[in-house]
Wavefront OBJ file of the C-alpha trace (Angstrom):
o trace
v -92.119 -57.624 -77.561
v -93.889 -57.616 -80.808
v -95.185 -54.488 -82.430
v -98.958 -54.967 -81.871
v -100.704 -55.369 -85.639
v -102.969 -52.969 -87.088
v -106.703 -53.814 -86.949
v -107.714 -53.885 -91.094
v -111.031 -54.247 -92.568
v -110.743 -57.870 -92.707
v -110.504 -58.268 -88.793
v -113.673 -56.166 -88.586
v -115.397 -58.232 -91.083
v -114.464 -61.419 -89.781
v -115.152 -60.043 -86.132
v -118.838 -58.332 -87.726
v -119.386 -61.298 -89.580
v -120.035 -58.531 -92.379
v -118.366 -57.996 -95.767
v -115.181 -56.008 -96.287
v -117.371 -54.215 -98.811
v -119.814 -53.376 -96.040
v -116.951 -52.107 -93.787
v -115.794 -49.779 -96.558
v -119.442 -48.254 -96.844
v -119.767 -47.760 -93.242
v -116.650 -45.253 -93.361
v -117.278 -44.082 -96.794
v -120.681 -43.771 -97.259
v -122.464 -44.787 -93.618
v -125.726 -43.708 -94.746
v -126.214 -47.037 -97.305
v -126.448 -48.900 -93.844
v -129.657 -49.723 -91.842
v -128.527 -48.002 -88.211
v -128.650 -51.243 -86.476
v -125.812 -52.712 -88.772
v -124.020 -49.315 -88.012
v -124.228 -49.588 -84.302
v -123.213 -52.925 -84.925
v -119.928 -52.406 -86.572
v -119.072 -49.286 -84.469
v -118.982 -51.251 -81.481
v -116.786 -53.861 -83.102
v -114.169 -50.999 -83.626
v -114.118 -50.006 -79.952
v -113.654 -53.656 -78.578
v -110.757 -54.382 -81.658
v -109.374 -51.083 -80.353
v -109.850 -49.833 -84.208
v -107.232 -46.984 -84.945
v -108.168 -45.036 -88.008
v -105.785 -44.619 -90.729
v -106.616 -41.252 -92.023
v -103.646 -41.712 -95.259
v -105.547 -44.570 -96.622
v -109.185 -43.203 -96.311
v -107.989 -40.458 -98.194
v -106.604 -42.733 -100.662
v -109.969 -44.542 -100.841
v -112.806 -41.748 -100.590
v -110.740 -38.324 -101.701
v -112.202 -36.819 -98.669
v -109.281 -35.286 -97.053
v -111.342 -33.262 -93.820
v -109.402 -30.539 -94.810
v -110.920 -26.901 -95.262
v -108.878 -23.939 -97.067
v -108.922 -20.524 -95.364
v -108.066 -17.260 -97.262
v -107.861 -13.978 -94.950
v -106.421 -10.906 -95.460
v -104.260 -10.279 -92.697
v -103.151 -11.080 -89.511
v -102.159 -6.932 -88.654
v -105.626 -6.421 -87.935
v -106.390 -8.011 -84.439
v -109.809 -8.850 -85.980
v -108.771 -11.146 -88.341
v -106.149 -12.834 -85.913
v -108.529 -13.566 -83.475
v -111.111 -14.601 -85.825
v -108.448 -17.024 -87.142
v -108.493 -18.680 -83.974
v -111.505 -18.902 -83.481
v -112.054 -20.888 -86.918
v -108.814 -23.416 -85.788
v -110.792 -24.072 -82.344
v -113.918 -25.306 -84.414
v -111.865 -28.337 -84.860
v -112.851 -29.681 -81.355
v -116.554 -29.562 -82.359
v -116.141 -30.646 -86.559
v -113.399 -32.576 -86.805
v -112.041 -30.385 -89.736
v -108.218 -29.455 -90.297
v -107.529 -25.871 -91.728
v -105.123 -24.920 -94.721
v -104.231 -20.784 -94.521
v -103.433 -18.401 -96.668
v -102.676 -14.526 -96.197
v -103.891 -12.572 -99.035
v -102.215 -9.876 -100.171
v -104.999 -7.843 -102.486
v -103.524 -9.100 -105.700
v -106.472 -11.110 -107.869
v -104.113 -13.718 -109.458
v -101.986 -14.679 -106.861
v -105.581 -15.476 -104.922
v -106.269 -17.155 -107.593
v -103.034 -19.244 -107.390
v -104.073 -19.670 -103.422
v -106.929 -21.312 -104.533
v -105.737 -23.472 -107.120
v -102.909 -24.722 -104.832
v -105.914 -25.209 -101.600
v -108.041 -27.563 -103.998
v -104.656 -29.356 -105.275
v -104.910 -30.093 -101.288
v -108.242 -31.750 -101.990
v -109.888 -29.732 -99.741
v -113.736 -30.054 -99.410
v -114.760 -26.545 -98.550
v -113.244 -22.925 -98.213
v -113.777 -19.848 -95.274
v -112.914 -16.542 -97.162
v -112.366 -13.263 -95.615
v -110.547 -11.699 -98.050
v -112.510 -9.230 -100.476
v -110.036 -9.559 -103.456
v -112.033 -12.309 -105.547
v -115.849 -11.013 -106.672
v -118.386 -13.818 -105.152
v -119.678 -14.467 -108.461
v -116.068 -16.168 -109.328
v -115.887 -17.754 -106.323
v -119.328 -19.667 -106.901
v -118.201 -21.280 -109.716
v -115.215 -23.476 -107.941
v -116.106 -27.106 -107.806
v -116.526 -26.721 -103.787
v -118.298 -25.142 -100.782
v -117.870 -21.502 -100.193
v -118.759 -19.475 -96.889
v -117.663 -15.918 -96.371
v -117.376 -13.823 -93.367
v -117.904 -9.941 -93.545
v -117.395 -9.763 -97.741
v -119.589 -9.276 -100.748
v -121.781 -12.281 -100.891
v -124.294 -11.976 -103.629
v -123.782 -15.251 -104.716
v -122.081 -17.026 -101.820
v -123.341 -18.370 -98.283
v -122.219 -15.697 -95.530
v -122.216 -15.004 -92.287
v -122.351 -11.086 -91.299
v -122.672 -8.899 -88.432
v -125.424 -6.492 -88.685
v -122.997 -3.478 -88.849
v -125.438 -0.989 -89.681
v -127.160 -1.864 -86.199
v -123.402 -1.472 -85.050
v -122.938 1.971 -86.375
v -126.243 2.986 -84.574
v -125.129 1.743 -81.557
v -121.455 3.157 -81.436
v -122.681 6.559 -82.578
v -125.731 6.496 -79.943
v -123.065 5.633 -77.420
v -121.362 9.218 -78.443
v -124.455 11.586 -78.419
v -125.325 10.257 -75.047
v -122.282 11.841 -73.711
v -123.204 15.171 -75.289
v -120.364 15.469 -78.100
v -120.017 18.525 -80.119
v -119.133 16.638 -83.010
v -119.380 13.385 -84.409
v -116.532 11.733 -86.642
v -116.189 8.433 -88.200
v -112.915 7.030 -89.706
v -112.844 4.626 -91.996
v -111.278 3.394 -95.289
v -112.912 3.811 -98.544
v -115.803 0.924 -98.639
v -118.128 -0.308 -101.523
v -121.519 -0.263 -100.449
v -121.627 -3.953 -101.689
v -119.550 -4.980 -98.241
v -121.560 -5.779 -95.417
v -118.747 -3.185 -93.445
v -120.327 -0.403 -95.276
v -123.061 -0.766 -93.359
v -121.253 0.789 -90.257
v -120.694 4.344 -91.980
v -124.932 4.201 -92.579
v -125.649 3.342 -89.202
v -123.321 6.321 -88.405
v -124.702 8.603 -91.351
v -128.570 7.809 -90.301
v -127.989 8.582 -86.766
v -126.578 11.944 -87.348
v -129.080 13.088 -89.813
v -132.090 11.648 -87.438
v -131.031 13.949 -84.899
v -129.273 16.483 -86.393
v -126.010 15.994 -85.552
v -123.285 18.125 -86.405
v -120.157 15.057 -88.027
v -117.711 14.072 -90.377
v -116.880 11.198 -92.302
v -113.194 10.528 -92.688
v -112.051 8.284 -94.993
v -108.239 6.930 -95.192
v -106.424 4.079 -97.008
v -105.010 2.999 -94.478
v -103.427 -0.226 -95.585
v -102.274 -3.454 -93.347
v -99.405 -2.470 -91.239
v -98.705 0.047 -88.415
v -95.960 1.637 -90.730
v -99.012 2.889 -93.399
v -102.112 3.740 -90.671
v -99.809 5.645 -88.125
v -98.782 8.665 -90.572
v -102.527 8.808 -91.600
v -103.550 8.761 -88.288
v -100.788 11.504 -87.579
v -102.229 13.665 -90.249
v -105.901 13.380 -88.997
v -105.456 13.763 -85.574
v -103.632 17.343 -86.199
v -107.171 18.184 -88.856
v -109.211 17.238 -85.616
v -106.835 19.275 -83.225
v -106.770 22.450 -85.436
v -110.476 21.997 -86.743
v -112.391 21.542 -83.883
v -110.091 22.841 -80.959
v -112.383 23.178 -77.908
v -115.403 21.249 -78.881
v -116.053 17.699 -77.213
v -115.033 15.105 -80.179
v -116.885 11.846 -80.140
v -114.782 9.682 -82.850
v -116.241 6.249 -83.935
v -113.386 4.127 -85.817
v -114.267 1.436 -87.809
v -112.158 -1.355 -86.247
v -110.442 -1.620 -83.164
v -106.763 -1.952 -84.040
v -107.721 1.533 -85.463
v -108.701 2.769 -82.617
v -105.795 1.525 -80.558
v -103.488 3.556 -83.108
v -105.290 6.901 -82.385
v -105.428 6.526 -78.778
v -101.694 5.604 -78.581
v -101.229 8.932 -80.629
v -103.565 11.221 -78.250
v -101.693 9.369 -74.765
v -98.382 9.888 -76.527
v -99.339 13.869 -77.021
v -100.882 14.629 -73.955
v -99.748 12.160 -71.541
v -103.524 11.264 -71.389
v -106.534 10.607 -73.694
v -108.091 14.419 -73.059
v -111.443 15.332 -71.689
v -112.336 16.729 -75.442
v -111.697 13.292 -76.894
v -114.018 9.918 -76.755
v -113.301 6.701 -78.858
v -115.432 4.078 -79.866
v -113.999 1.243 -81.857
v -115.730 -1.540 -84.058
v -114.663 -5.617 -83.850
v -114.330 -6.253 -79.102
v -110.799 -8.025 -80.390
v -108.461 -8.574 -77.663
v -106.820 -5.235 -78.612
v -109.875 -2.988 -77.498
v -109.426 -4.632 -73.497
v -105.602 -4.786 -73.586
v -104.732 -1.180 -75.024
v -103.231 1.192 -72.619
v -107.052 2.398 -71.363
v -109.002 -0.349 -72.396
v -111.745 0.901 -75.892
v -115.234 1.137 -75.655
v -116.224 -0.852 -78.900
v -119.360 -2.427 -81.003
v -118.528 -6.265 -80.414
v -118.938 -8.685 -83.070
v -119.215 -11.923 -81.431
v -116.352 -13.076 -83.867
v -116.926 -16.881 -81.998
v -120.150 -16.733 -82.853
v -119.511 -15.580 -86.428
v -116.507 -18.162 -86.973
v -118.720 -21.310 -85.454
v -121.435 -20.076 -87.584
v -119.424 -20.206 -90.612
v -117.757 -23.157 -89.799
v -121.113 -24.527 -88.804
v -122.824 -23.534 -92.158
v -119.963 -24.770 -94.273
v -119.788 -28.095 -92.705
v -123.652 -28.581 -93.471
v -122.791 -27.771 -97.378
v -120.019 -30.622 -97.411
v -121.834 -32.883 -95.503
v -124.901 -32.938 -97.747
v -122.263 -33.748 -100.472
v -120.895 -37.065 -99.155
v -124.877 -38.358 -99.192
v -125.962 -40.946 -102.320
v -128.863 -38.285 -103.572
v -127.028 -34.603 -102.753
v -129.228 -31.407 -102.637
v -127.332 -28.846 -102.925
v -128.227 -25.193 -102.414
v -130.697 -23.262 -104.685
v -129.783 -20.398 -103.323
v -127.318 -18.596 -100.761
v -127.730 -18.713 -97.354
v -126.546 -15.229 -95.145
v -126.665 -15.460 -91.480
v -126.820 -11.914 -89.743
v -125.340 -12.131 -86.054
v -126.180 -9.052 -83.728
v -123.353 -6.741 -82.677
v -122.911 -6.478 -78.560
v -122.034 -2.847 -77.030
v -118.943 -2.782 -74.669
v -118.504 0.441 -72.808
v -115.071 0.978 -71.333
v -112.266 3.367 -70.427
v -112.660 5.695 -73.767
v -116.094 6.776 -73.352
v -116.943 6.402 -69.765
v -114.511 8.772 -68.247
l 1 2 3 4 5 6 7 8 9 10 11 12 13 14 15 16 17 18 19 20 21 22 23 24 25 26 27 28 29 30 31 32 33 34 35 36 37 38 39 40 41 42 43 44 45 46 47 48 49 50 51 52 53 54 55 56 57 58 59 60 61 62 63 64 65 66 67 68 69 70 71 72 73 74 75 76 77 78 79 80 81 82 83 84 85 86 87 88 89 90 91 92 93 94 95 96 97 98 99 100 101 102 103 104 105 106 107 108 109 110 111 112 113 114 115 116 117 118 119 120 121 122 123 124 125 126 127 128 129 130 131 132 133 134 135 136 137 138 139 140 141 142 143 144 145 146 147 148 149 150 151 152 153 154 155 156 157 158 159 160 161 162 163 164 165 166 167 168 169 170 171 172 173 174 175 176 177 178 179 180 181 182 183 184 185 186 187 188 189 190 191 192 193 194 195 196 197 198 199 200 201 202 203 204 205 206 207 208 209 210 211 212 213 214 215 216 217 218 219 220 221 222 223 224 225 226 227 228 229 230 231 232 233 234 235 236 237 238 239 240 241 242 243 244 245 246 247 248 249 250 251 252 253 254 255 256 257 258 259 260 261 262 263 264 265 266 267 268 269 270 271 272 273 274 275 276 277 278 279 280 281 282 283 284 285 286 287 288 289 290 291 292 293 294 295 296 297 298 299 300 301 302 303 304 305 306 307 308 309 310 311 312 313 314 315 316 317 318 319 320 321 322 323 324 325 326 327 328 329 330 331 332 333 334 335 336 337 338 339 340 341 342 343
């Protein structure tokens, strides 16, 4: 049997009774049609069982559908599952993602970039902090951040100071003695800074006795375990008898203390209660699953993706307006009480 031929733009012209030039504007630039004459020819593709070539609309328009992703790291559980949660906005946009791990180092970001828009992407998701915003508003394409400094960028953010509230409020309602929080050294330009305010406020509002602890902790198990190590024996020693109500900033953090404490005393003590920051998997799978400030990270990646898609969109129309400003969507953190705090 025959291989069955490929339906081209001159079958749906001569089937349309439209130009091939009219074809070519309906899939590279549908808006110059009247909607009629677009109905028109998208029925003509289902009934000539039309399959699209992607290769050669590339070729024609430059528009690849392809978006560029820069993140961190995948140690984190965070950024894993927030990963995933970007690839499964394909189902709903259409778009095909392009990843890169960062690794903190300025240029070779920069090379990550420079090989993404050799790639022809259209648009770019950036969780990484290493580039400043300003730089990153002057490439030739889209930007939308998640959880970075975003003066001069579109972003979407948790509200983490409302998070730091909540985790810490979640603590004093169990009567603690004292209040710690454990985080790595943050500029007060990242929307993450926000959760050692929220933590800060609430002591000082009611008077709480606390501690800040700050740690680089760096993106593997092998650098945050000895740091963990060396802070757990500070809170042993320091505060030996007193009820400890410890808020860490994400939960793959949290997961490494409580691993410590259940390793130590076959248990997580009566003295000790953990709140973590991020409701990845990690916080319900850990050995007792963590009580944690949830940041709806499917909400936050659709959002994004949702936001970014807008911003290319508005490109591919004959009279673009593009952004006079940047647009920062705030998405509300969700309290998860579990094993750690509600012994």
């Amino acid at each position: 049997m025959a291989p069955k031929k490929n339906v081209t733009f001159s079958d749906i012209a001569k089937y349309t009774n439209f130009s091939k030039t009219t074809i070519s504007r309906y899939f590279n630039n549908p808006d110059s049609l009247t909607l009629e004459n677009q109905q028109i020819i998208a029925d003509a593709l289902i009934k000539l069982n039309y399959k699209e070539n992607k290769v050669a609309r590339i070729l024609a328009n430059g528009k690849t559908e392809f978006v560029g992703i820069i993140i961190p790291d995948l140690y984190h559980h965070y950024y894993s599952e927030m990963l995933n949660q970007i690839l499964s906005t394909y189902e709903t946009f259409g778009y095909k993602f392009l990843v890169f791990i960062g690794d903190k180092d300025e240029e070779t970001e920069r090379n990550y970039i420079q090989e993404l828009l050799s790639y022809k992407i259209e648009g770019m998701i950036i969780l990484s902090h290493t580039i400043p915003s300003e730089e990153l508003a002057r490439l030739p394409i889209p930007i939308v951040t998640i959880e970075r400094e975003d003066q001069y960028i579109s972003s979407v953010n948790t509200d983490n100071y409302m998070g730091g509230y909540q985790a810490t409020g979640l603590l004093a309602r169990h009567r603690c003695d004292i209040f710690i929080h454990i985080n790595s050294p943050t500029s007060e330009k990242i929307p993450a800074y926000g959760r050692i305010r929220g933590f800060s406020d609430f002591c000082r509002e009611y008077n709480l006795e606390h501690e800040i602890i700050l740690r680089e902790f760096g993106h593997s198990y092998e650098s945050a375990q000895p740091q963990f190590v060396t802070i757990l024996e500070h809170l042993n020693s320091s505060y030996a008898g007193k009820k400890k109500g410890i808020f860490v900033s994400n939960d793959t953090h949290a997961n490494v203390l409580l691993n410590l404490l259940v390793r130590q005393f076959g248990r997580l003590p009566d003295d000790y209660l953990i709140v973590g920051f991020d409701n990845s998997p990690i916080s319900r799978e850990a050995v007792l699953p963590i009580s944690t400030i949830g940041q709806q990270i499917d909400k936050l990646a659709y959002e994004a993706t949702s936001l970014l898609v807008e911003q290319m969109n508005e490109r591919k129309k004959r009279n673009p307006v593009p952004l006079d400003h940047p647009i920062h969507k705030v998405i509300t953190p969700v309290l998860f009480r579990r094993e750690t705090t509600e012994k």
